[in-house]
C-alpha positions in Angstrom: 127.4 104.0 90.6 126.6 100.6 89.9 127.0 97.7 92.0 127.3 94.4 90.1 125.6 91.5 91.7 126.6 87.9 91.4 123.7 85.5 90.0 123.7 82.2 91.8 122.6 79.2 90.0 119.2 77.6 91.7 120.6 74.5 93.6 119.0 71.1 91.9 116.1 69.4 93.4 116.7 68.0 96.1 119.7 68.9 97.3 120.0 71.5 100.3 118.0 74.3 99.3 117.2 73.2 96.7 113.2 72.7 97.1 111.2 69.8 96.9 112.5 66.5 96.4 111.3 65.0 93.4 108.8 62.5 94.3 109.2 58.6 93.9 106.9 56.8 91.8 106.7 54.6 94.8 106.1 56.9 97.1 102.7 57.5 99.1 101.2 60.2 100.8 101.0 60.3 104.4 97.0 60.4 104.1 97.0 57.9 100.7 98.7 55.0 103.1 96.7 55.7 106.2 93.5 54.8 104.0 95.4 51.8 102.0 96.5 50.6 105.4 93.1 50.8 107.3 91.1 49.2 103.6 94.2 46.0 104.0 93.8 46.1 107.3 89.8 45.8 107.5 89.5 43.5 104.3 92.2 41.2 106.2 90.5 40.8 109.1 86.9 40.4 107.9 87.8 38.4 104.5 91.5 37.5 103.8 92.2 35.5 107.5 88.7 34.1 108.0 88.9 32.8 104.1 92.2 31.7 104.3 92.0 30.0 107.9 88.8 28.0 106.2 90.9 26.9 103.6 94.1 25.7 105.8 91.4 23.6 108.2 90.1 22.0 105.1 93.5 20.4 104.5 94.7 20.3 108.3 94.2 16.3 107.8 95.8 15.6 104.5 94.9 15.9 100.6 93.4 12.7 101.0 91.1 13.7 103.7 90.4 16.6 102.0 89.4 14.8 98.8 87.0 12.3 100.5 85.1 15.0 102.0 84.4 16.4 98.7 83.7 12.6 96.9 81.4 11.4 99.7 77.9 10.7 98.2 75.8 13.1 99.7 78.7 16.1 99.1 79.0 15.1 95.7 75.4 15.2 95.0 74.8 18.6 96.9 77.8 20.3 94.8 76.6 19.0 91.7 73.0 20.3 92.5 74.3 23.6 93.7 76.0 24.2 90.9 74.1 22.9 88.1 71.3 24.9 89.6 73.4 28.2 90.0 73.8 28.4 86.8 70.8 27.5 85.5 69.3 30.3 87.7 72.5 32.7 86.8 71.2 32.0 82.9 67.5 32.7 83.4 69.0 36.3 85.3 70.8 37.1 82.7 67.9 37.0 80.3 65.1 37.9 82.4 66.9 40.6 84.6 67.9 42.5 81.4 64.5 42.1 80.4 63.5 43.8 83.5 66.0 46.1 83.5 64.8 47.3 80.1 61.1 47.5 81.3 61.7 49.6 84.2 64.2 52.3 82.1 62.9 52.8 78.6 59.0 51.9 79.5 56.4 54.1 81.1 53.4 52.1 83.4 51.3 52.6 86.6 52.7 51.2 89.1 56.6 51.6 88.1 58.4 53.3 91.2 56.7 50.3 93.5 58.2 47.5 90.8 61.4 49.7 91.0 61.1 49.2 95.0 59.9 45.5 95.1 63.1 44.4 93.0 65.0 45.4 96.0 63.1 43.5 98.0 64.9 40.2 98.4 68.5 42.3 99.6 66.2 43.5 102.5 64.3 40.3 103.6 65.9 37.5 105.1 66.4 35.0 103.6 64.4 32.7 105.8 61.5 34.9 105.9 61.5 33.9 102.2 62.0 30.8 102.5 59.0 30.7 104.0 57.5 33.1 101.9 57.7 30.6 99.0 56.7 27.9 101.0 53.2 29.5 101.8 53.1 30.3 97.9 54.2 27.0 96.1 54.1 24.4 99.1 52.1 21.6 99.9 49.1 24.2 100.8 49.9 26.4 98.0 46.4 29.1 97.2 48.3 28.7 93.8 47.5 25.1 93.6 51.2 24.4 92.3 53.2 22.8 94.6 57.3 22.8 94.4 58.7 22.0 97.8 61.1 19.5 98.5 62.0 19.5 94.8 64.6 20.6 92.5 62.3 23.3 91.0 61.4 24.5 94.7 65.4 25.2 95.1 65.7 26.9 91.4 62.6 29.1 92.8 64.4 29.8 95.5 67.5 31.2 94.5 65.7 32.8 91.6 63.9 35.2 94.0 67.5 35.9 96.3 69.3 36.8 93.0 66.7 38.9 91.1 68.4 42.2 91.8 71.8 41.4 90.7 71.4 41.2 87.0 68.5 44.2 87.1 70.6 46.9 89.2 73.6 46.3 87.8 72.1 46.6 83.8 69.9 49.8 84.5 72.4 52.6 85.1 74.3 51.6 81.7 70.6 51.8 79.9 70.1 55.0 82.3 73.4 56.5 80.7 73.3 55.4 77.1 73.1 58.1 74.7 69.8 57.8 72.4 71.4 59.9 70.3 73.4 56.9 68.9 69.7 55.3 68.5 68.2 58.0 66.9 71.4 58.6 64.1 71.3 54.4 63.6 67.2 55.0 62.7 68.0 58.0 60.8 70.4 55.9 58.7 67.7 53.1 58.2 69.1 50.3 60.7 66.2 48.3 62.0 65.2 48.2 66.1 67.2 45.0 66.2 69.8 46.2 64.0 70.0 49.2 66.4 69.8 46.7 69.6 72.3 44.2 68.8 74.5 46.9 67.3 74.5 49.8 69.7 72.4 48.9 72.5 73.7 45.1 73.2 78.1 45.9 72.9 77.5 48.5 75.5 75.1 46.3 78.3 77.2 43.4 77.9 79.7 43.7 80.4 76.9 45.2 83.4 74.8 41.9 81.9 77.8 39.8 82.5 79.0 41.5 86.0 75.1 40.6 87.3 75.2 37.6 85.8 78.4 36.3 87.7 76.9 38.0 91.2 74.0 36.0 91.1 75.7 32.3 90.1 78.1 33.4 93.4 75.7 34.5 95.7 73.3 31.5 94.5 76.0 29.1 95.3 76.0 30.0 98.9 72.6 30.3 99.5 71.4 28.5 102.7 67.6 30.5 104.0 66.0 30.5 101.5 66.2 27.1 100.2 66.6 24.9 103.6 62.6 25.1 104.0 61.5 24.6 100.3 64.1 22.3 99.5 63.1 19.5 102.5 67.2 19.0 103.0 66.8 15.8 101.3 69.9 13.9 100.4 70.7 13.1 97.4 67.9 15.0 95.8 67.2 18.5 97.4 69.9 19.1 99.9 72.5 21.9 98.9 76.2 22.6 99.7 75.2 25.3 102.3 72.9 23.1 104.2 75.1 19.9 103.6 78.0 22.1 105.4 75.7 22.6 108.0 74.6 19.3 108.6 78.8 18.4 108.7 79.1 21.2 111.4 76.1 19.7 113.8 77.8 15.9 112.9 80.8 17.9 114.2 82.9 17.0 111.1 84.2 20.7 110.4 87.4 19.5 108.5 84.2 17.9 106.2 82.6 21.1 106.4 85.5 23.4 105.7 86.2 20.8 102.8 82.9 21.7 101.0 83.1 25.3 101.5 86.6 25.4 99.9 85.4 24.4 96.8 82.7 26.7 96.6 85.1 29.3 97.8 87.3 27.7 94.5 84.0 27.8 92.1 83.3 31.2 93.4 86.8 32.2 92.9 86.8 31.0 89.3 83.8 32.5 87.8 84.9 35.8 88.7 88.6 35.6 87.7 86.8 34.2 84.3 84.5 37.6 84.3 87.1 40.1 84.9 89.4 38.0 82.2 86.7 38.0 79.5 85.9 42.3 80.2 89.7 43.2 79.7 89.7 41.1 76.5 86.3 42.6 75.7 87.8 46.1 76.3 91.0 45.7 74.5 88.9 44.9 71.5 87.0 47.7 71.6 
């Protein structure tokens, strides 16, 4: 005897019994939104408020006010300095940091793991303690017998030595990670060293040499230890935007202050945008 048995069809998703709701592409899991909400919430308070809240007091007494701040003499001549010498120094990391870079990957030397070390040096000293550090080395009483301080040079020095590791540790893993493979077929082929540098070697570093490149002109923009001893603070010739903001602060002119530092938040701002812009182009032609 046979008993014939009636085949339900399976309920579709998502309705009772039916399983799992299909999920949204909108939707986040329970753990996913904990971490996005405690990353906002953290970059908000430490980054996005204090940034922002810099940027409203800069204003908080008209454009006008704003734009004097920015035009006075001694501003002027600090932003133009800063920047003219951020990039000078962002240019002579981008050569000499790949350089370095280079050295320390593909080159074999006594003494290598302690260069590798030292490069890391100026991330862990302060910034005054080289300050002074330079000032021993190329000051007035220099064992060297060259003497930089309270001159342009002495502030290019300066930031120089705060920014060597950006271009140099952001370079070596790519050269850690290229295939020599690649190298070895080009040679095989008959391309030249250069041929096989500028072909092979140079497309793939370029965006690491850029990336360093841009940390350093950022971080030298906003340098204040290491060049307020060297540099003498001396207007119109040696002072910088970070020490001119803090000689606005002590004249208790913080709408000044936070005038200045918006516009190197704006510079700052700009180059990056510009780098990221220039590596999706970069990577969308290959």
């Amino acid at each position: 005897m046979t008993t014939d048995v009636a085949v339900r069809p399976a309920p579709p998703p998502g309705a009772p019994g039916g399983g799992a709701r299909p999920r949204s592409r909108w939707s986040v899991p329970g753990g996913t939104a904990l971490g996005v909400g405690s990353a906002v919430l953290y970059l908000s308070l430490i980054v996005l408020i204090p940034l922002a809240v810099v940027a409203w007091r800069s204003v908080d007494q008209g454009p006008g006010y704003f734009w004097r701040a920015v035009t006075t003499p001694d501003a002027w001549a600090a932003l133009t300095l800063t920047v003219g010498a951020s990039f000078l120094v962002a240019l002579i990391n981008l050569v000499m940091g790949t350089i370095i870079a280079w050295v320390l990957v593909r080159d074999r030397f006594p003494g290598k793991a302690v260069v590798d070390t030292l490069i890391d040096l100026p991330f862990a000293l302060p910034t005054i303690v080289a300050g002074l550090v330079l000032l021993a080395l190329y000051g007035p009483e220099s064992p060297l017998g060259l003497n930089l301080a309270y001159s342009r040079a002495g502030v290019v020095l300066a930031l120089l030595f705060v920014t060597l590791p950006f271009v140099v540790r952001t370079v070596q893993p790519v050269l850690l990670e290229l295939d020599k493979e690649m190298e070895q077929a080009a040679a095989s082929l008959g391309a030249s060293p250069f041929q096989t540098f500028r072909r092979i070697i140079l497309p793939n570093l370029v965006p690491a040499m850029l990336s360093g490149t841009a940390l350093a002109f950022t971080r030298s923009i906003a340098e204040f230890g290491s060049t307020v001893l060297i540099s003498g603070n001396l207007p119109f010739k040696t002072q910088v935007a970070a020490v001119n903001i803090f000689s606005q602060i002590e004249g208790d002119n913080t709408t000044g202050a936070a005038a200045i530092s918006t516009v190197l938040l704006v510079v700052a701002l700009v180059a990056l945008v510009s780098l990221d812009l220039l590596q999706r182009w970069g990577s969308r032609r290959g």
